[in-house]
MIDOSE-1310 file (N, C-alpha, C; in nm, 2 decimals, decimal comma, always signed):
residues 216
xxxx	-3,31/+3,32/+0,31/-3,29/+3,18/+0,31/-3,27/+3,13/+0,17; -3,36/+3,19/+0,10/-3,35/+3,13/-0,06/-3,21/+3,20/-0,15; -3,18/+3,31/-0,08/-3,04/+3,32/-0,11/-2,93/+3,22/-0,07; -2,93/+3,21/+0,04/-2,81/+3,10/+0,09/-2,84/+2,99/+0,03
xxxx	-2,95/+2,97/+0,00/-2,96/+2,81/-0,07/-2,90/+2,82/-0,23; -2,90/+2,92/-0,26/-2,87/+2,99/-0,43/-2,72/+2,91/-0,40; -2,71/+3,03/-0,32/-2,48/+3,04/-0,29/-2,49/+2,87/-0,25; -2,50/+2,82/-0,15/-2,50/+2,69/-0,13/-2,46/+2,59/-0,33
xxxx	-2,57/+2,59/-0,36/-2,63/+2,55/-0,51/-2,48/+2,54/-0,60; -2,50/+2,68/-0,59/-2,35/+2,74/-0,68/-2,21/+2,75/-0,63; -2,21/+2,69/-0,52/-2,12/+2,67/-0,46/-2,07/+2,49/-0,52; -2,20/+2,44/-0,50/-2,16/+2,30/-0,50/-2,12/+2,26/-0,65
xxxx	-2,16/+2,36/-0,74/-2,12/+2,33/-0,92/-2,02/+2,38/-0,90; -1,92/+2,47/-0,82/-1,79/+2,50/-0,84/-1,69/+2,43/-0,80; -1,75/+2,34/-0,71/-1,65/+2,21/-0,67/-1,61/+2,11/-0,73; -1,76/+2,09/-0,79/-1,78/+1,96/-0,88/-1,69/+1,98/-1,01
xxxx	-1,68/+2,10/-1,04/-1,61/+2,13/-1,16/-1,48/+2,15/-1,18; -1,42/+2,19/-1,04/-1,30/+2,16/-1,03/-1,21/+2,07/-0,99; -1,29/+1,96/-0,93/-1,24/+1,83/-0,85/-1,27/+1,75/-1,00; -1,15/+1,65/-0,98/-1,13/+1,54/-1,07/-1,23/+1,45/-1,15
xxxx	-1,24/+1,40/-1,22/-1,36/+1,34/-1,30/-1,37/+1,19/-1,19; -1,50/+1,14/-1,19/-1,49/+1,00/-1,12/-1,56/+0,91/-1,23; -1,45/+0,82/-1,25/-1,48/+0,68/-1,34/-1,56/+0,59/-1,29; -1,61/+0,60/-1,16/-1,63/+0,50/-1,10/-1,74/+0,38/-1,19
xxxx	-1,73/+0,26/-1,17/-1,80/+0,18/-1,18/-1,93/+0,16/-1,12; -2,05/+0,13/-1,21/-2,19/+0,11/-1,16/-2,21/+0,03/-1,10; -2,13/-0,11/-1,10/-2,16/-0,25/-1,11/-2,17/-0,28/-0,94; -2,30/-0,39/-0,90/-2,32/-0,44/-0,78/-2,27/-0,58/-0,76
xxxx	-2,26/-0,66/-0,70/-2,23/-0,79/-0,68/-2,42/-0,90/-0,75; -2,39/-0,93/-0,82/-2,48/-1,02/-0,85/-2,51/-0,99/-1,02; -2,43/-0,82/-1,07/-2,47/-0,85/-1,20/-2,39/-0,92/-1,31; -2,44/-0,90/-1,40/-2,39/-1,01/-1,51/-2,35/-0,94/-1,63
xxxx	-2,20/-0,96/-1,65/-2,13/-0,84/-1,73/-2,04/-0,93/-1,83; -1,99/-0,88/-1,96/-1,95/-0,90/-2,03/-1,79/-0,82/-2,04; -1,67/-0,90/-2,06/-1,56/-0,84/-2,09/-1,46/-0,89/-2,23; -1,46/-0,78/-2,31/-1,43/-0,81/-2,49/-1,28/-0,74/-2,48
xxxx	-1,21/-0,77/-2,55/-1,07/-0,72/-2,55/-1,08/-0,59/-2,60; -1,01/-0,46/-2,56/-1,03/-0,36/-2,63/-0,94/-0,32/-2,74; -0,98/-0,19/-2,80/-0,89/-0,25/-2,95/-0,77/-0,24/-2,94; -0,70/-0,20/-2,84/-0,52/-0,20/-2,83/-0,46/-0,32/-2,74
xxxx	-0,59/-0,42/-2,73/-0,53/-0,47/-2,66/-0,38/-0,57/-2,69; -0,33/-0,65/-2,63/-0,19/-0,71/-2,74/-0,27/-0,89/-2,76; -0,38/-0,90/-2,73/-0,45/-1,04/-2,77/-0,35/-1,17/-2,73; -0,30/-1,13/-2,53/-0,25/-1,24/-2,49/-0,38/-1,25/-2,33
xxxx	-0,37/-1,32/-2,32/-0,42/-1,37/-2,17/-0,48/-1,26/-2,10; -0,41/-1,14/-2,07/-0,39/-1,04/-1,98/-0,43/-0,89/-2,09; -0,39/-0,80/-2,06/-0,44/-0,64/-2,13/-0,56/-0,58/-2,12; -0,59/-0,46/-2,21/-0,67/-0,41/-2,15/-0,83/-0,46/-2,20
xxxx	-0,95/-0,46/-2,07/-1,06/-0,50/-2,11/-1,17/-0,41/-2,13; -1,25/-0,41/-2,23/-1,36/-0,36/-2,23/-1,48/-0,43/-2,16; -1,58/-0,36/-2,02/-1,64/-0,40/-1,96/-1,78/-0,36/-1,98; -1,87/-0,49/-1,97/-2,01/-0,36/-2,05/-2,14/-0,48/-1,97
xxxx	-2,22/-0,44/-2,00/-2,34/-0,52/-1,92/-2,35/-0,70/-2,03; -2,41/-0,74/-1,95/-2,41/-0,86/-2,07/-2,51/-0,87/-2,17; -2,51/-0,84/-2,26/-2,59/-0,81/-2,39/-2,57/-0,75/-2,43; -2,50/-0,59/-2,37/-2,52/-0,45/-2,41/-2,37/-0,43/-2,50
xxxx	-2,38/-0,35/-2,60/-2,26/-0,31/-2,64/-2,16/-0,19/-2,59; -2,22/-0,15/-2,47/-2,15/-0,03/-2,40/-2,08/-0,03/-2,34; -2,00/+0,02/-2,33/-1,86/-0,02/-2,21/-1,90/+0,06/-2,12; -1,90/+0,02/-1,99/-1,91/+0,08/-1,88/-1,72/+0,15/-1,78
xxxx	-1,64/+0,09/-1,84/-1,47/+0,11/-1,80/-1,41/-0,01/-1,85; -1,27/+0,08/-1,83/-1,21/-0,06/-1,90/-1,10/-0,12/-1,79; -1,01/-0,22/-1,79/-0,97/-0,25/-1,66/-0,89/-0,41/-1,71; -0,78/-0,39/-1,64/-0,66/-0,55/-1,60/-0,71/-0,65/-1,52
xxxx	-0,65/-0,75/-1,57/-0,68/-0,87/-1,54/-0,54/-0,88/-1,42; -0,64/-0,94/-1,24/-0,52/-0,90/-1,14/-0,45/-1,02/-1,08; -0,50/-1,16/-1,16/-0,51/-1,26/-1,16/-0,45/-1,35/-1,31; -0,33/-1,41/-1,26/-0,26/-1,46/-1,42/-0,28/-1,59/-1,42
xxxx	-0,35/-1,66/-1,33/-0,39/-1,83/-1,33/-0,49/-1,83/-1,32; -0,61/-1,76/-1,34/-0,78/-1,76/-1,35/-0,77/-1,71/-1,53; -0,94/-1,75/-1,63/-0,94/-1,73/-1,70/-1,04/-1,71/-1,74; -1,09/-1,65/-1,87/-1,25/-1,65/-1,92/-1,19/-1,62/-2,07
xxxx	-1,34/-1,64/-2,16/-1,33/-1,63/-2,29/-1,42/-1,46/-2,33; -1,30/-1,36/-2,36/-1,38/-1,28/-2,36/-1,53/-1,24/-2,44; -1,64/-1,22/-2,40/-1,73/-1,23/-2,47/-1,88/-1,26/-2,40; -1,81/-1,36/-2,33/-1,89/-1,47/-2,27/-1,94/-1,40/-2,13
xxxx	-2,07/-1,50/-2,07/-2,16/-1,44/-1,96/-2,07/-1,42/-1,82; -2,04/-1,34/-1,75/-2,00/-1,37/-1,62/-2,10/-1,25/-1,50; -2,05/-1,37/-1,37/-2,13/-1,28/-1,26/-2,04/-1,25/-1,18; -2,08/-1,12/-1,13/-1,96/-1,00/-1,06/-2,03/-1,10/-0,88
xxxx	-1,97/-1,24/-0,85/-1,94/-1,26/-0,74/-1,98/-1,15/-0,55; -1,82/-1,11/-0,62/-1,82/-1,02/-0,50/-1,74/-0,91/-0,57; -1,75/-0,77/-0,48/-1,65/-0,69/-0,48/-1,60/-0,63/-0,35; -1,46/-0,65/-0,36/-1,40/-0,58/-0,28/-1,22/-0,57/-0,26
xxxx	-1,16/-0,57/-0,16/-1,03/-0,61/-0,19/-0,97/-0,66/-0,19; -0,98/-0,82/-0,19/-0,95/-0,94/-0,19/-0,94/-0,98/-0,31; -0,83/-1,06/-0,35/-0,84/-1,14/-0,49/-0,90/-1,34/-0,42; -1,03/-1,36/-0,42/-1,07/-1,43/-0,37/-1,05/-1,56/-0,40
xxxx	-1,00/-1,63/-0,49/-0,94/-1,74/-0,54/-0,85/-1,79/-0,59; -0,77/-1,69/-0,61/-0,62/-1,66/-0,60/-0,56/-1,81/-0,71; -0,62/-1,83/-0,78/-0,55/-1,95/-0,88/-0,58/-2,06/-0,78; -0,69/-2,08/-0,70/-0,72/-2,20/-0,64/-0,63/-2,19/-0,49
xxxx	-0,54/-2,10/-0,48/-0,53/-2,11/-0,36/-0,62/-2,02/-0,22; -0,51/-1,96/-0,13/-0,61/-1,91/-0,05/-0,64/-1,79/-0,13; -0,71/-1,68/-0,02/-0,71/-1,56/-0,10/-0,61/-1,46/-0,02; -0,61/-1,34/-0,11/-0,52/-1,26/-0,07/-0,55/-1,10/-0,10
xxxx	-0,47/-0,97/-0,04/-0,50/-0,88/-0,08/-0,47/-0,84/-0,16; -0,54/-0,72/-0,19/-0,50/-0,63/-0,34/-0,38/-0,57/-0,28; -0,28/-0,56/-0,38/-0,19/-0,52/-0,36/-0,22/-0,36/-0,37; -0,17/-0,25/-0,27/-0,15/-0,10/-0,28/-0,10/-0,06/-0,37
xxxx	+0,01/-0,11/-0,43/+0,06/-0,05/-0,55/-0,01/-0,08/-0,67; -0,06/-0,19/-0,71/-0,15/-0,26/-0,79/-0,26/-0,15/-0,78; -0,31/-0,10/-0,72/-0,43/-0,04/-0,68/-0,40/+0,15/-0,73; -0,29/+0,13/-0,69/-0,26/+0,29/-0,71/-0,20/+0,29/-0,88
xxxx	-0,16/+0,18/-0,94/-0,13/+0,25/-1,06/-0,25/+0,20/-1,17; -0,37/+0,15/-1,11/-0,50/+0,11/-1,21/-0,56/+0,26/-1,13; -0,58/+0,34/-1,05/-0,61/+0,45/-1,05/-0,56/+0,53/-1,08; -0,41/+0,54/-1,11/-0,35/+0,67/-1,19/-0,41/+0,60/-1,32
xxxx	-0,42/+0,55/-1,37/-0,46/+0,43/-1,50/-0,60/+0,52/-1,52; -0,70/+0,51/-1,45/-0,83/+0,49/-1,48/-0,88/+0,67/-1,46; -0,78/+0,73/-1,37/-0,83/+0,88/-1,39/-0,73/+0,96/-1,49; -0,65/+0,90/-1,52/-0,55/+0,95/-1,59/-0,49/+1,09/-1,53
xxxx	-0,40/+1,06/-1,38/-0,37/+1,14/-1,33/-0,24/+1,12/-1,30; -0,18/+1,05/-1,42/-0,02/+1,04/-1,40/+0,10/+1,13/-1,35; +0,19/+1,15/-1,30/+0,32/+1,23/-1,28/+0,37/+1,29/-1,35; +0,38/+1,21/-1,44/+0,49/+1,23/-1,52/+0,39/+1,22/-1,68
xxxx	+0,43/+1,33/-1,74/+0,35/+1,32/-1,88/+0,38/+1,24/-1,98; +0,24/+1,16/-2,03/+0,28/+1,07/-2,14/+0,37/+0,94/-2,11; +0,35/+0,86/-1,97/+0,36/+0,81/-1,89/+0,30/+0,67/-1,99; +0,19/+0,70/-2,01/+0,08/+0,63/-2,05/+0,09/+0,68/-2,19
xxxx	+0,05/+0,61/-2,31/-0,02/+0,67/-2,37/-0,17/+0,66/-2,45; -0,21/+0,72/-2,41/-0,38/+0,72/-2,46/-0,42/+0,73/-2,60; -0,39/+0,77/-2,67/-0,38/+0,83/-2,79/-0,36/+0,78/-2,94; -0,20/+0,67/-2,93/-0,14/+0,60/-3,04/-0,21/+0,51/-3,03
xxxx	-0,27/+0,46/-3,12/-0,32/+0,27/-3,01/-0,18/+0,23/-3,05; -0,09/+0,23/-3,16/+0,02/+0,15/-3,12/+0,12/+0,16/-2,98; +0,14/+0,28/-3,00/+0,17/+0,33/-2,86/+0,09/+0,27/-2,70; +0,00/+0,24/-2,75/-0,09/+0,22/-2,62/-0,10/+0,05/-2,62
xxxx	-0,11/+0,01/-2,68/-0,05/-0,12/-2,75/+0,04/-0,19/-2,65; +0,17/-0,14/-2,66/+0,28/-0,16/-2,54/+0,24/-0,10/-2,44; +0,18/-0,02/-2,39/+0,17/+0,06/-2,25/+0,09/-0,05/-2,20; +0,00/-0,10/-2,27/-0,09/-0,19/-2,21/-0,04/-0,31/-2,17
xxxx	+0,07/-0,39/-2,22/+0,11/-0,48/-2,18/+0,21/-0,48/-2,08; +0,29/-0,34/-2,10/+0,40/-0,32/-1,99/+0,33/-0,28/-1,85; +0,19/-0,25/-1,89/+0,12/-0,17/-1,74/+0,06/-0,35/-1,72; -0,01/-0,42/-1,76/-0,04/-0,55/-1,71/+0,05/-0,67/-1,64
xxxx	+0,18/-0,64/-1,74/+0,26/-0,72/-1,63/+0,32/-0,69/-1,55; +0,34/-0,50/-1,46/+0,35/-0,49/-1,35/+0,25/-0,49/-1,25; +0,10/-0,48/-1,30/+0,04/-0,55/-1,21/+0,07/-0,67/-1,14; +0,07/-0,77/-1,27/+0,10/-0,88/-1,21/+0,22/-0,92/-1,15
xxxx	+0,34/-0,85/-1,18/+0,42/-0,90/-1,12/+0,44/-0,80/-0,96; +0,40/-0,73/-0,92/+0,35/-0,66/-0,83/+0,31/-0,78/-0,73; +0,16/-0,78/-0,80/+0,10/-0,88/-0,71/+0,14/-1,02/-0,64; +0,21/-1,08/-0,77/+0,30/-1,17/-0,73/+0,46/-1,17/-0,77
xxxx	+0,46/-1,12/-0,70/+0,69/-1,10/-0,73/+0,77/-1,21/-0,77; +0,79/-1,19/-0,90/+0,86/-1,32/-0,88/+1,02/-1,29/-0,95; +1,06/-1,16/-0,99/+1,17/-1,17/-1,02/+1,20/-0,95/-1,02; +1,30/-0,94/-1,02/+1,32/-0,77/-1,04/+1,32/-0,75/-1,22
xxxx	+1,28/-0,65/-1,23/+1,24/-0,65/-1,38/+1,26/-0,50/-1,36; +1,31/-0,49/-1,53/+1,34/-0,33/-1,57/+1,18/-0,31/-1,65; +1,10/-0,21/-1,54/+0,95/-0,16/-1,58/+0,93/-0,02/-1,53; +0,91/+0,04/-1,64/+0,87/+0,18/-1,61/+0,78/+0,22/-1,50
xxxx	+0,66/+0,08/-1,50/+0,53/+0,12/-1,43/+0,54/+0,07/-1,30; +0,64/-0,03/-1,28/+0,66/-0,09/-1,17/+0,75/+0,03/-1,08; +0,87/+0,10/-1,14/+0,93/+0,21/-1,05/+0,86/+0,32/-1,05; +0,72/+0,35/-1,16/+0,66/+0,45/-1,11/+0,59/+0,45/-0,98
xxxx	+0,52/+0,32/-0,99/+0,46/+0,32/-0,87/+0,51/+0,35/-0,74; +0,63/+0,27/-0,72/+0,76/+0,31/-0,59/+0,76/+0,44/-0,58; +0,81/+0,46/-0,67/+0,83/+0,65/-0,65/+0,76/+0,70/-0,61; +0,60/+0,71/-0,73/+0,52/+0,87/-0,64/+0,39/+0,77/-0,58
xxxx	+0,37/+0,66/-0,51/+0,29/+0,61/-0,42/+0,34/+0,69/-0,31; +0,44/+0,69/-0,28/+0,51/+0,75/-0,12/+0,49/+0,92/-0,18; +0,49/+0,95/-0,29/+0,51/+1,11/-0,31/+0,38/+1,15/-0,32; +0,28/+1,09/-0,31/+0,10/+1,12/-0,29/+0,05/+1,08/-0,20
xxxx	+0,12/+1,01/-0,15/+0,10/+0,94/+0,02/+0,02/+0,83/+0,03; +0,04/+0,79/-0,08/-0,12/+0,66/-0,11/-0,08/+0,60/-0,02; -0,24/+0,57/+0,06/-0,21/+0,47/+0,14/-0,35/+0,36/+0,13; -0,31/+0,20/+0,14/-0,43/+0,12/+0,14/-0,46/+0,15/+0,02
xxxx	-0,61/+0,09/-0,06/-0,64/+0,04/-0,19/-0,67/+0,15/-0,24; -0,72/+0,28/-0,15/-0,79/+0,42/-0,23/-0,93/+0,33/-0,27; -0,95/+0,41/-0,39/-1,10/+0,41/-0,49/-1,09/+0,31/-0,58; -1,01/+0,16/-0,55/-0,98/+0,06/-0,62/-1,07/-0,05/-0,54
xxxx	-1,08/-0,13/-0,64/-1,18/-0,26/-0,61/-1,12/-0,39/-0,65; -1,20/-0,52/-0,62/-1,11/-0,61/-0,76/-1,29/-0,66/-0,73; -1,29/-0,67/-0,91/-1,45/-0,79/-0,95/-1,41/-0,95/-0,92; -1,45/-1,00/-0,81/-1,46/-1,15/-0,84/-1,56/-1,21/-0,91
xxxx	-1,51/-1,27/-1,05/-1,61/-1,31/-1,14/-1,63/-1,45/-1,16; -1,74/-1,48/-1,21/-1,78/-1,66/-1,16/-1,87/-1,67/-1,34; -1,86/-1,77/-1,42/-1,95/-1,81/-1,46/-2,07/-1,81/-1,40; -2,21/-1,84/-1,50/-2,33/-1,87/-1,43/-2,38/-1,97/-1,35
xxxx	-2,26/-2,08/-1,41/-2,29/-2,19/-1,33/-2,22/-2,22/-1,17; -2,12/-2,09/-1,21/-2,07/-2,09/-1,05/-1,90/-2,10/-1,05; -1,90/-2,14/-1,21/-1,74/-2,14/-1,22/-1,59/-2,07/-1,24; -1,54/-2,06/-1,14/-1,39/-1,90/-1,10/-1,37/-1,85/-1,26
xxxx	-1,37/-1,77/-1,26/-1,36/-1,69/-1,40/-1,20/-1,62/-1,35; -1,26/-1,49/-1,34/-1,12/-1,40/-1,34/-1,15/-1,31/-1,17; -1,02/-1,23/-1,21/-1,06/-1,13/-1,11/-1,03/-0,98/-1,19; -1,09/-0,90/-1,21/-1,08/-0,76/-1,24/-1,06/-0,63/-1,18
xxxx	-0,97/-0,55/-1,22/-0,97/-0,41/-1,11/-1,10/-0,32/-1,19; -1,14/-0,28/-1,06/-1,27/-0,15/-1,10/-1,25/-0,03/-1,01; -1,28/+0,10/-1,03/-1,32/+0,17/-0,93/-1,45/+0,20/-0,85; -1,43/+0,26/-0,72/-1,58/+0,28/-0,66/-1,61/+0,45/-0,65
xxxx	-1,70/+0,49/-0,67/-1,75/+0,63/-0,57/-1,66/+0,68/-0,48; -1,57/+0,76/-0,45/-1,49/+0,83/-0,35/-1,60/+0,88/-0,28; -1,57/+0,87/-0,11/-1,65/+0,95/-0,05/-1,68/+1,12/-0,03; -1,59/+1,10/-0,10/-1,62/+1,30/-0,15/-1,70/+1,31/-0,22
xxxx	-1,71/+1,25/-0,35/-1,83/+1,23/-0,45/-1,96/+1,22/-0,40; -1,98/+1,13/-0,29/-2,07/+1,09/-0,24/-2,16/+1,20/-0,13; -2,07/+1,28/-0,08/-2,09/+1,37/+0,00/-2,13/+1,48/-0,05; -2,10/+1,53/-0,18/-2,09/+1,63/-0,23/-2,25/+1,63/-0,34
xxxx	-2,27/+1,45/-0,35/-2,38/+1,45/-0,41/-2,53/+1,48/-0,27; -2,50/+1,44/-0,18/-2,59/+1,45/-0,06/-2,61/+1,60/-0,06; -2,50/+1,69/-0,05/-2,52/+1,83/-0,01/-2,61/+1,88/-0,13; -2,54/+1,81/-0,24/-2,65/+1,90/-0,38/-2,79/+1,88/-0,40
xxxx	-2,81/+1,76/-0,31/-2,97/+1,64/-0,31/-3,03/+1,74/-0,22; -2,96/+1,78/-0,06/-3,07/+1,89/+0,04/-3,07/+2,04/+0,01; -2,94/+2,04/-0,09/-3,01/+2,23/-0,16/-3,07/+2,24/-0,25; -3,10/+2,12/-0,33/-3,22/+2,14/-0,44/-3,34/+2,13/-0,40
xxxx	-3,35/+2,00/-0,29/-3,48/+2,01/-0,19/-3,53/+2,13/-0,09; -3,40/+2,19/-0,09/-3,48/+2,34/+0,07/-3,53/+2,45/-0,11; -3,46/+2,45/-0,21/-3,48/+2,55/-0,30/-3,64/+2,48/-0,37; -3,65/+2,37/-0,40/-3,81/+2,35/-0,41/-3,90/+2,41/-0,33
xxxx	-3,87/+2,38/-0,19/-3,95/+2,38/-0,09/-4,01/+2,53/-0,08; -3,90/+2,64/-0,08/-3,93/+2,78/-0,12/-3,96/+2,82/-0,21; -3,94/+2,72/-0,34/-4,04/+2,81/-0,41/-4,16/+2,79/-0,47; -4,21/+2,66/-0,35/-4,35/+2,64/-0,39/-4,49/+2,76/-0,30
């Protein structure tokens, strides 16, 4: 038995090490988080954010703004509302869903598991500089269509969403964030835990427990 628990064990580090990295986000609905511009960002309304506890100087991920008529001052206290996949205030109107494509290119975004190489670039911040802004406004204009536009990230997503088979939000979230007083801030994309992750952490939690148990 304490063999199979071994192979079990070492089985489960060979999975983990071959399957994808998970970004996921820690954050629950009720805490209180800080988002500061990051350093490539292009210092308009939208781009990319650094997200971190409120006080703390640590970024927990970084992430687009999925909402272009909600606002905050980066810096400042906010409370993660709700999470899920609704953009819940929608600029004062009703609410609405996260868009699929919206969802699938902040996760090629956030695991960096693009198609096509250097798609993105991570690296130059000037380079990344524009990637940041050309990837924020096909979010938004994704979300809300308002005209056809020549965008890299907007025909990537057409393309290989159907060539990965994405379907529905995946491992995507949106933060609805509120002041403390209660007042609509923004909406943010985050990731969650994939249930593989989750699964794979359960299997490794009862073979570390049967391998105690024998060798006490």
């Amino acid at each position: 038995m304490l063999k199979k628990t071994i192979v079990v064990v070492a089985l489960l580090f060979v999975m983990l090490a071959i399957s994808p990295p998970q970004h996921a986000n820690a954050l629950q609905a009720g805490d209180h988080i800080s988002a500061t511009w990051a350093p490539w960002n292009y210092g308009a309304s939208g781009g990319e954010f650094a997200v971190s506890y409120y006080g703390s100087t640590g970024t927990l991920f970084t992430t687009f703004c999925v909402e272009p008529n909600e606002y905050f001052t980066p810096g400042e206290e906010l409370v993660v509302r709700s999470i899920g996949t609704t953009i819940m205030n929608n600029g004062g109107k009703n609410p609405i869903a996260l868009n699929p494509l919206v969802a699938y290119l902040y996760h090629e975004f956030a695991h960096n598991s693009w198609n096509e190489t250097g798609i993105f670039n991570y690296d130059d911040p000037v380079a990344r500089k524009k990637d940041d802004a050309l990837l924020q406004s096909a979010i938004w204009l994704l979300q809300y269509p308002t005209q056809d536009v020549n965008n890299k990230f907007i025909d990537y997503a057409w393309k290989y969403s159907k060539i990965d088979g994405w379907t529905g939000t995946g491992d995507v979230v949106v933060l609805n964030l509120f002041s403390p007083d209660g007042g609509v801030r923004q909406d943010q994309l985050a990731l969650v835990p994939e249930p593989t992750t989750l699964m794979l952490l359960g299997v490794g939690l009862v073979g570390v427990g049967v391998f105690r148990r024998k060798t006490k």
